[in-house]
C-alpha positions in Angstrom: 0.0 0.0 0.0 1.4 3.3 -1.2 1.2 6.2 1.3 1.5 9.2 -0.8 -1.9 8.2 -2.7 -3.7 8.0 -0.1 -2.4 11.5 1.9 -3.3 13.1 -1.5 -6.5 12.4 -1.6 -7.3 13.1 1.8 -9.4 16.3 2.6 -7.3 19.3 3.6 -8.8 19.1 7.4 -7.4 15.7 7.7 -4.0 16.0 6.4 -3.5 19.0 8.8 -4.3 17.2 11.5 -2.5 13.9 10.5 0.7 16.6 9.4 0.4 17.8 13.0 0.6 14.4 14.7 3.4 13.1 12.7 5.5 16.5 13.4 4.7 16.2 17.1 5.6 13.0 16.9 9.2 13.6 15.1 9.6 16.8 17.5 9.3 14.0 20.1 11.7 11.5 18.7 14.1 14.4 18.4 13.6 15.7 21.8 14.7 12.1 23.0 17.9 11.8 20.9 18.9 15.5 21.6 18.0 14.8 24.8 20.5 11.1 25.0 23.1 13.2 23.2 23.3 16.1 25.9 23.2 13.9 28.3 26.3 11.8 27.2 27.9 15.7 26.3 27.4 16.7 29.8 29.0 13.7 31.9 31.8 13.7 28.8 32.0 17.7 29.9 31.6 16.9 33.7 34.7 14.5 33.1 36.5 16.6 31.5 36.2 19.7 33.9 36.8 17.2 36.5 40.0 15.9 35.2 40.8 19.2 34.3 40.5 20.4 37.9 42.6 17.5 39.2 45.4 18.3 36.7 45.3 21.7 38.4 45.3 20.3 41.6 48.0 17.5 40.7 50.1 20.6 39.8 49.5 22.7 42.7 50.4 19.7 45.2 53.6 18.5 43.0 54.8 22.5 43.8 54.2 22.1 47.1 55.9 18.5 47.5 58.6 19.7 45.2 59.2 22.6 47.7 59.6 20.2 50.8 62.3 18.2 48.6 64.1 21.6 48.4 63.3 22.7 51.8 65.4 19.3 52.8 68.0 20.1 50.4 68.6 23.4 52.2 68.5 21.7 55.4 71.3 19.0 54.6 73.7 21.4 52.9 72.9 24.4 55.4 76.0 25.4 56.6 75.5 25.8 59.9 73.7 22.3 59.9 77.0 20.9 58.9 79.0 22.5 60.8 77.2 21.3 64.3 76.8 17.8 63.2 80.5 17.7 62.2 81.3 19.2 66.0 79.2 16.1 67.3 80.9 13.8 65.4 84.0 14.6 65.6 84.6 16.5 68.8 85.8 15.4 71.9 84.9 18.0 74.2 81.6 18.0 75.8 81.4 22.1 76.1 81.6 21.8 72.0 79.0 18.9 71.6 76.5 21.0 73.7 76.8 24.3 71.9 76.7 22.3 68.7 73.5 20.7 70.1 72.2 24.4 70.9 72.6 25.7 67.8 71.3 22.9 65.8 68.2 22.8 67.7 67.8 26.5 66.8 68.4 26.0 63.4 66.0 22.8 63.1 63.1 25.1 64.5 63.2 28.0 62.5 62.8 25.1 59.6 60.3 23.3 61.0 58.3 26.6 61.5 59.0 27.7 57.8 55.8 26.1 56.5 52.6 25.4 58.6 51.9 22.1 57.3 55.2 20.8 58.2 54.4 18.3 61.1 58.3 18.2 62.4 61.8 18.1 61.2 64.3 15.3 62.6 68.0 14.7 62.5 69.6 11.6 63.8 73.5 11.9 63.7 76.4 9.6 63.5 75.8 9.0 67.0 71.7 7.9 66.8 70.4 10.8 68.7 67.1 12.0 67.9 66.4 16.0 67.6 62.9 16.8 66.5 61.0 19.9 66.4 57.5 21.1 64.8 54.0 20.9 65.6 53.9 17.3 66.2 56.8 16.0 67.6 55.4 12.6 68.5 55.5 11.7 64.5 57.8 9.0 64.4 58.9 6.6 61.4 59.9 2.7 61.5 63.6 3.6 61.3 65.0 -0.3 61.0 62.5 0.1 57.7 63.2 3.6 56.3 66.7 4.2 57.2 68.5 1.4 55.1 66.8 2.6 52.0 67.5 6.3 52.8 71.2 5.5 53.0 70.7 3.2 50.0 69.5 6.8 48.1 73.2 7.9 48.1 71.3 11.6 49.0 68.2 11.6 47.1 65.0 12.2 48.5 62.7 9.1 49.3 59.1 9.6 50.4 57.2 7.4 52.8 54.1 6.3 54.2 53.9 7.6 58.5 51.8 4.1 59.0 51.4 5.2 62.7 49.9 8.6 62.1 47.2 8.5 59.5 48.0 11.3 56.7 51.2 11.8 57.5 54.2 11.1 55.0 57.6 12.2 55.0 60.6 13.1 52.8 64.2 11.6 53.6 67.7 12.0 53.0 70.7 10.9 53.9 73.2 13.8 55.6 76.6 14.0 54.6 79.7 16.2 54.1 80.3 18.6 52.0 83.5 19.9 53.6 86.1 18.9 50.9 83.5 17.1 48.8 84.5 13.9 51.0 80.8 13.1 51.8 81.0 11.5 54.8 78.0 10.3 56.3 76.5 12.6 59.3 73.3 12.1 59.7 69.7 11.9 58.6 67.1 14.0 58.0 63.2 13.6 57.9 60.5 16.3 57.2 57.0 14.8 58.2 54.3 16.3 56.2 50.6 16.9 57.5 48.6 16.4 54.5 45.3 17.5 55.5 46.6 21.0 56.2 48.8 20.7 53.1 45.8 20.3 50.7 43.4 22.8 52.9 45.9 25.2 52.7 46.8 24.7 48.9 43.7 23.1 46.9 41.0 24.5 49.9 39.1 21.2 49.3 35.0 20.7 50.1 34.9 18.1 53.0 32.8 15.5 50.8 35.5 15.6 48.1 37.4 12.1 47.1 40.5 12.8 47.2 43.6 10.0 46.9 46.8 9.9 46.9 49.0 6.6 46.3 53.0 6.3 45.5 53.4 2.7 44.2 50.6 -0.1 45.4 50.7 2.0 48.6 47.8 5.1 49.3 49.7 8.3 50.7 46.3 10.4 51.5 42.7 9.3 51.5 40.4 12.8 52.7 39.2 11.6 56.1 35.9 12.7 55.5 35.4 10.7 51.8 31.8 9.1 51.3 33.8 6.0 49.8 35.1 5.0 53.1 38.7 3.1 52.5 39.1 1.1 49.2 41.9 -1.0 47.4 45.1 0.1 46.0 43.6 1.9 42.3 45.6 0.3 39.6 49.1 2.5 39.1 49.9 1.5 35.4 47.0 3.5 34.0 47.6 7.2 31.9 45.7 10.1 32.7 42.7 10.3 32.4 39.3 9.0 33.6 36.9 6.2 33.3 33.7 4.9 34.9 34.2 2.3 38.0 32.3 0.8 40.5 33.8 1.2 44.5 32.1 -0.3 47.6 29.0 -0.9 45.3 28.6 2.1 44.3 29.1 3.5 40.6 31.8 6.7 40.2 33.6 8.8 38.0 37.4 8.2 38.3 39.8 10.7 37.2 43.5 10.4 37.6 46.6 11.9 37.0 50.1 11.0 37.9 53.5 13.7 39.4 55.5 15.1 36.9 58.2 14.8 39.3 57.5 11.7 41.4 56.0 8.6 41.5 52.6 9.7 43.1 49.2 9.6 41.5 46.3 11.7 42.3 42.6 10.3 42.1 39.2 11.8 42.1 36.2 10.3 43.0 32.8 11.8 41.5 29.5 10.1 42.5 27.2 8.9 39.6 24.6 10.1 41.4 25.1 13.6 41.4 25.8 14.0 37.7 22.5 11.5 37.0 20.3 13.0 39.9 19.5 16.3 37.4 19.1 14.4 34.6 16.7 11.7 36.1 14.5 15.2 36.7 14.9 16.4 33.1 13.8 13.2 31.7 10.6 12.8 33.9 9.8 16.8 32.7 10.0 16.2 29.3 8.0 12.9 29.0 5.1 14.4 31.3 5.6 17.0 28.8 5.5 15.3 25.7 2.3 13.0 26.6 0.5 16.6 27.3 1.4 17.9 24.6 0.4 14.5 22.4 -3.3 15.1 24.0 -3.5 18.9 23.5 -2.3 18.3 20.0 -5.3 16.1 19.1 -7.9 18.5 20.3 -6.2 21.5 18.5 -5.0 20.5 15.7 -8.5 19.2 14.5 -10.2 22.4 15.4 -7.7 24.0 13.8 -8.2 21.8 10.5 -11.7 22.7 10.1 -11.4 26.3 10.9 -8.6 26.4 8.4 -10.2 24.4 5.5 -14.2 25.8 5.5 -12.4 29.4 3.9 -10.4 27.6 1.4 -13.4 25.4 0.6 -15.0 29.0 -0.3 -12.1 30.4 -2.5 -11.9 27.1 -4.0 -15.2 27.3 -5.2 -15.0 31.1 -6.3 -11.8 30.2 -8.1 -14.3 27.4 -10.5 -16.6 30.4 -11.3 -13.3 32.7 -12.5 -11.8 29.9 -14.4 -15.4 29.6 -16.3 -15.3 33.7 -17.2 -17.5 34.8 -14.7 -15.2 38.0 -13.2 -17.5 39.0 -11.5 -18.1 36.7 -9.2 -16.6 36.3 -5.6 -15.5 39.8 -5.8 -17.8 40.9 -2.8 -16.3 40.8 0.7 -18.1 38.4 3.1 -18.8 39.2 6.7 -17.4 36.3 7.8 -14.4 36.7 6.4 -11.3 36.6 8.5 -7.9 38.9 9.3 -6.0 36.3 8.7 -4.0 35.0 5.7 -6.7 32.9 4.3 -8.5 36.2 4.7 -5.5 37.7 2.9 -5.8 34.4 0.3 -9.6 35.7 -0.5 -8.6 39.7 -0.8 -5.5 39.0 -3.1 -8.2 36.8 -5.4 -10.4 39.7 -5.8 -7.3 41.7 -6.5 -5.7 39.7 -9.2 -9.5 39.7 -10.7 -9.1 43.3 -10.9 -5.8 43.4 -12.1 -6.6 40.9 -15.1 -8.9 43.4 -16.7 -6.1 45.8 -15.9 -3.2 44.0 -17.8 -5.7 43.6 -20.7 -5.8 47.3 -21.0 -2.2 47.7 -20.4 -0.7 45.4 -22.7 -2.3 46.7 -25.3 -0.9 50.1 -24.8 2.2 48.5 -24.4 2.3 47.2 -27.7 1.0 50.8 -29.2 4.5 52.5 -27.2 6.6 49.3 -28.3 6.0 50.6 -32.0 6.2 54.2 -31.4 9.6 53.2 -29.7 11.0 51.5 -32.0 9.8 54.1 -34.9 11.8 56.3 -32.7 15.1 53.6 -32.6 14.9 54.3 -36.5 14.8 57.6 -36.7 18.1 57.8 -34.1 19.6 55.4 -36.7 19.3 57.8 -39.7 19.6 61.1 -37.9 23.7 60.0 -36.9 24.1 59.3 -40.6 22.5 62.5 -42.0 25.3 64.2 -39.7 28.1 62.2 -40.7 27.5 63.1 -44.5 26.8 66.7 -43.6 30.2 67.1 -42.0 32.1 64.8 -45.3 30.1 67.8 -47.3 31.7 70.6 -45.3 35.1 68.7 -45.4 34.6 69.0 -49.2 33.7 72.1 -49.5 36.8 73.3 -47.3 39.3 71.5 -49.3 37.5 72.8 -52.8 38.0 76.2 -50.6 41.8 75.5 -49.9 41.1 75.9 -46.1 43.0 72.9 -44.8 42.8 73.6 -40.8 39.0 73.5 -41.6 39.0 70.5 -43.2 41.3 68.4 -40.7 39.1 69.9 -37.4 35.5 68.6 -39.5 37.3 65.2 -40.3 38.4 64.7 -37.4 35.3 65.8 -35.5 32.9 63.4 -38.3 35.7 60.2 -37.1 35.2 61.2 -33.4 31.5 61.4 -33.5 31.4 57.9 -35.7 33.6 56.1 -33.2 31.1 57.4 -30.2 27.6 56.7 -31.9 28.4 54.0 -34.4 30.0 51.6 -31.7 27.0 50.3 -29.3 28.9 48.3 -27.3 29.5 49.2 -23.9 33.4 48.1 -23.9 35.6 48.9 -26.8 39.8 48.4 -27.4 42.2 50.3 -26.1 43.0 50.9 -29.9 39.3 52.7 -30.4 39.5 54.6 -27.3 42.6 56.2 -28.3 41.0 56.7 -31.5 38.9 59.2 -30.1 41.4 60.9 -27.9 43.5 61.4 -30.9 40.6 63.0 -33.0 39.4 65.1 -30.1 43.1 65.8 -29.3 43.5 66.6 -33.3 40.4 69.6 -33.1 42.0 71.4 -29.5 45.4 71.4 -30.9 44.2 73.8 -34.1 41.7 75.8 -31.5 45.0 76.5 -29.2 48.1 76.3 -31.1 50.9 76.5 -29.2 49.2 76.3 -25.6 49.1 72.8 -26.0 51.3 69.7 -26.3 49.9 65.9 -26.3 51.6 63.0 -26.8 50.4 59.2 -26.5 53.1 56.0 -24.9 52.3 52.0 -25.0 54.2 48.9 -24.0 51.0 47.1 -25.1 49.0 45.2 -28.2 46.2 48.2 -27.9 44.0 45.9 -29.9 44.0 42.9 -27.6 42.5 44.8 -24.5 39.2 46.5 -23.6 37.8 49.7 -21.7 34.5 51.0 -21.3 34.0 53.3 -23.8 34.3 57.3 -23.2 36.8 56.2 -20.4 40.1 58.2 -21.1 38.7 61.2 -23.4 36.7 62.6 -20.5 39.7 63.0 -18.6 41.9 64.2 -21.0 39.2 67.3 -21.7 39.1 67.6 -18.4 43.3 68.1 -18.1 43.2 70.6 -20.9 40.4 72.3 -19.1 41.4 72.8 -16.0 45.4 73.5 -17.8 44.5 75.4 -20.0 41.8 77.7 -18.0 44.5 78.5 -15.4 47.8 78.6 -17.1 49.5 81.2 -19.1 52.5 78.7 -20.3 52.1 75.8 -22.4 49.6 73.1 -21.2 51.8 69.6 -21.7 49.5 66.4 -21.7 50.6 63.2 -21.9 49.0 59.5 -22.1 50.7 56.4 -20.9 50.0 52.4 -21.2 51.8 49.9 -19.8 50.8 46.9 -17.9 51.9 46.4 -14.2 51.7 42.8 -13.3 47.8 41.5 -13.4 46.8 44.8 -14.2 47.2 47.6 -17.0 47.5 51.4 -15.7 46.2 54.3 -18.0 47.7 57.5 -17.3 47.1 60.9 -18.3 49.6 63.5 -16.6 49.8 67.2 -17.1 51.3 70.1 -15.6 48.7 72.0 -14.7 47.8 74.0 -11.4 47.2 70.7 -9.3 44.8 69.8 -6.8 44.7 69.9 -2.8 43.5 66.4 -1.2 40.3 67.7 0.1 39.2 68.5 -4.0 40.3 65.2 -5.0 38.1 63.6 -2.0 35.4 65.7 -3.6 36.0 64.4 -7.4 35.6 60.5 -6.1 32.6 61.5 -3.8 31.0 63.2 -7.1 30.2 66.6 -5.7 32.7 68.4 -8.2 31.5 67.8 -12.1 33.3 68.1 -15.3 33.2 71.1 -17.0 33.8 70.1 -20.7 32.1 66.7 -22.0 29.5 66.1 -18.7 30.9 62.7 -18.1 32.4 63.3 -14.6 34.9 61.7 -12.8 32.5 59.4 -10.7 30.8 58.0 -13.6 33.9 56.8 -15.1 35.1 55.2 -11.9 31.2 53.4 -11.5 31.1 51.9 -14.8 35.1 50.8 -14.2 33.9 48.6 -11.1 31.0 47.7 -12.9 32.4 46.1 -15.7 35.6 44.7 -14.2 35.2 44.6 -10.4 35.9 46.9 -7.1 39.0 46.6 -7.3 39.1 48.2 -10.5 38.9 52.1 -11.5 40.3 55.3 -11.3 42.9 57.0 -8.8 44.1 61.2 -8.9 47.6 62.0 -7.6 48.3 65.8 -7.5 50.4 68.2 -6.3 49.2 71.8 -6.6 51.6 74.3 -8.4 53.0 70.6 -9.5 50.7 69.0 -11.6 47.8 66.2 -11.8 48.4 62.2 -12.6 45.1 60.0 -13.3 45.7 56.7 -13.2 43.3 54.2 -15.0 43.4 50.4 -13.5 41.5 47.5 -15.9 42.2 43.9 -16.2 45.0 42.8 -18.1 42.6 40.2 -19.5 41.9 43.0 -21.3 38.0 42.5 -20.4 37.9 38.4 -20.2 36.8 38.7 -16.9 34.1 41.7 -17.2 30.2 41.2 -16.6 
């Protein structure tokens, strides 16, 4: 069973209303995919932010730890450090030893009080005595475990696990030295560090955050007050990054990042439930939503159908009584016609009733001007030829008359004229154009004699390039103008083609008074006209852009008491590319 059929033939108020089902019912499918496919964007963004945030956090702590490694550093090559553990070692008198033991207990606590979550700073010298000061002095490592390895770090700093006091790790190193670079063993050192006020102080954690540390298969920090309670060792061999895993029997949102500088690993712990808990409420919105809107749409949409199709019914039937030649009929307004664009439907009918008898009318007038006009197209076509062979008659009659200036000016005024009229096209050759300038130039060169000098340069094949027509004649007029009006000395004009890479610059140069900026502003804005042929400036440059493009036309470079240069840019396709 074909579908289409069958909609096509149903009446207008029933495919409205089955249209309007089948939309709400798309707009419904949508809503649930957009709907799955926000959902997964915001958990991938939530992840990311997250992971983001613990990268921060990561490199925040790895400062912090990185500055406890130096802080130790400082402490084993202190000077005065070494000096009092050599005087312990080394010394036999007691009065020494005990002023050594001063002094290094001074020095120790100005350390330990450098930071405030450092917990305590110990030395044990060569001869096992203990010195520890800080906040918590009663932090103590497993020294038969710790030591060996520290001495086995030939001075490097090892990190460990305080496994009496919970949060607590420390950094090690072995004291030797560096009188003499001999390195002898002195001592060891131990900075204890209180996590819980190293990451309020630095990261200013919530309480409920998740927060894990680990070094190895061993857990450093666990936040005291996590939700997760304690859990296994995470796995240390994965990247950064985050993944979806379930702890304690509940599902999470693991991020992790491991030191730049050490071997520790930083976790984050995100609850499912918060990043499904909004979502859960969304969903149960938007299908309440969707099954009111599924009933509404029922009700509506067939009121709707029947309101809509009754007027259409009517125009239908008014539009049987035009195509049978009745005009007049359904031209009357109804009263229960609406506003609306039905109503609009019924109002444009009786318009384009009207208008018919109008166009009737109209087109034959039109056809009464189209003959008149083109009576008129042949009268334009002989007057141009009636001039033309009453200016070969006076060129005749002037040579008959031995009058040769005469006869050169009408000559060369009849082969400017023909090249204007005769050539309809709106882009002519280079070749043509200067053509006319040379005829025009021909007739002001016998009007003012010696005031004037022209001359014409090309690098190019003049033939093989267009302009639109009446492009460089206006401007030469316009030079000797403007030259000739305001100078007493000879007015020197001259013409120059050559093409300059993609392009082909036309320029007419003269030595006339010049122009200040704010005039040649003027001449591209069109306020300033031509005074000789009534092409100005501004026409020129519109029908430049027009054929060729905007970044085509005409540019003016003067300097007054100097001279004027207008430069001409076309094409060097010489008009390939015009429109």
């Amino acid at each position: 069973m074909q579908i289409k059929p069958i909609f096509r033939n149903l009446k207008i108020r029933n495919k409205i209303f089955a249209v309007s089902l089948l939309l709400l019912t798309i707009f419904g499918l949508l809503g649930i995919i957009s709907y799955q496919f926000f959902t997964s964007m915001y958990e991938d963004r939530i992840s990311e932010e997250s992971a983001a945030m613990l990268q921060l956090s990561s490199t925040v702590l790895d400062e912090e730890l990185a500055g406890v490694e130096d802080l130790s550093f400082q402490v084993i090559t202190d000077d005065q450090v070494q000096k009092d553990l050599r005087i312990i070692q080394d010394s036999d008198v007691n009065i020494d030893i005990y002023q050594a033991k001063v002094r290094l207990q001074e020095r120790l606590l100005y350390f330990a009080t450098s930071e405030p979550y450092i917990a305590a700073i110990q030395v044990i010298d060569s001869t096992g005595s203990k010195y520890t000061y800080g906040f918590n002095t009663k932090v103590e490592l497993d020294k038969k475990e710790i030591l060996p390895i520290v001495a086995a770090s030939k001075g490097s700093n090892v990190w460990s696990k305080n496994k009496e006091e919970e949060n607590i790790i420390s950094s090690a190193r072995l004291i030797r030295s560096k009188e003499n670079l001999e390195l002898k063993k002195m001592g060891y050192l131990i900075i204890s560090v209180d996590m819980n006020k190293l990451i309020e102080e630095a990261l200013n954690f919530s309480p409920n955050k998740n927060f894990i540390i680990t070094n190895g298969d061993e857990i450093f920090y666990q936040n005291p007050d996590s939700e997760i309670g304690p859990i296994r060792t995470p796995d240390e061999e994965k990247g950064n990054g985050y993944e979806n895993e379930r702890v304690n029997g509940k599902d999470y949102m693991t991020t992790y990042v491991h030191s730049r500088f050490s071997d520790l690993t930083y976790y984050h712990f995100l609850p499912f439930s918060d990043i499904t808990q909004q979502n859960a409420v969304v969903k149960s919105i938007m299908i309440f939503t969707f099954i009111s809107m599924f009933i509404l749409s029922i009700i509506v949409s067939r009121k709707a159908a029947e309101f809509i199709s009754k007027p259409l019914e009517n125009l239908s039937r008014n539009m049987k009584e035009v195509q049978s030649g009745n005009f007049e009929h359904g031209l009357e307004r109804t009263e229960t016609e609406n506003e609306d664009e039905i109503g609009l439907l019924h109002s444009n009918f009786r318009i384009m009733i009207d208008k018919i008898n109008e166009l009737i009318k109209e087109n034959y007038t039109k056809q009464l001007m189209i003959k008149e006009t083109e009576y008129k197209a042949l009268q334009a076509q002989i007057n141009p030829h009636f001039l033309y062979n009453t200016l070969d008659s006076i060129n005749w009659m002037a040579r008959i008359s031995q009058q040769k200036k005469i006869s050169v000016m009408v000559e060369a005024l009849g082969n400017m004229m023909r090249n204007i009229i005769s050539k309809k096209e709106a882009l002519v050759t280079l070749k043509d154009e200067m053509e006319i300038v040379k005829h025009y130039v021909t007739i002001q060169e016998y009007r003012f004699e010696n005031r004037l000098k022209f001359s014409s340069h090309s690098l190019l094949d003049l033939e093989s390039h267009l302009i639109p027509k009446l492009s460089i004649q206006p401007i030469v007029e316009n030079a000797m103008a403007h030259g000739l009006e305001e100078m007493t000395s000879q007015c020197e004009i001259n013409v120059y083609i050559y093409p300059k890479g993609r392009e082909i610059e036309i320029v007419v140069e003269d030595n006339g008074p010049g122009m200040s900026e704010e005039r040649i502003q003027a001449i591209y804005r069109g306020e300033i006209h031509s005074k000789s042929s009534g092409i100005g400036l501004k026409n020129i440059i519109e029908r430049i852009k027009l054929m060729f493009g905007e970044e085509y036309g005409v540019r003016i470079e003067s300097t007054p008491g100097v001279g004027t240069k207008v430069k001409i840019i076309i094409p060097y396709s010489g008009g390939e590319g015009h429109v």
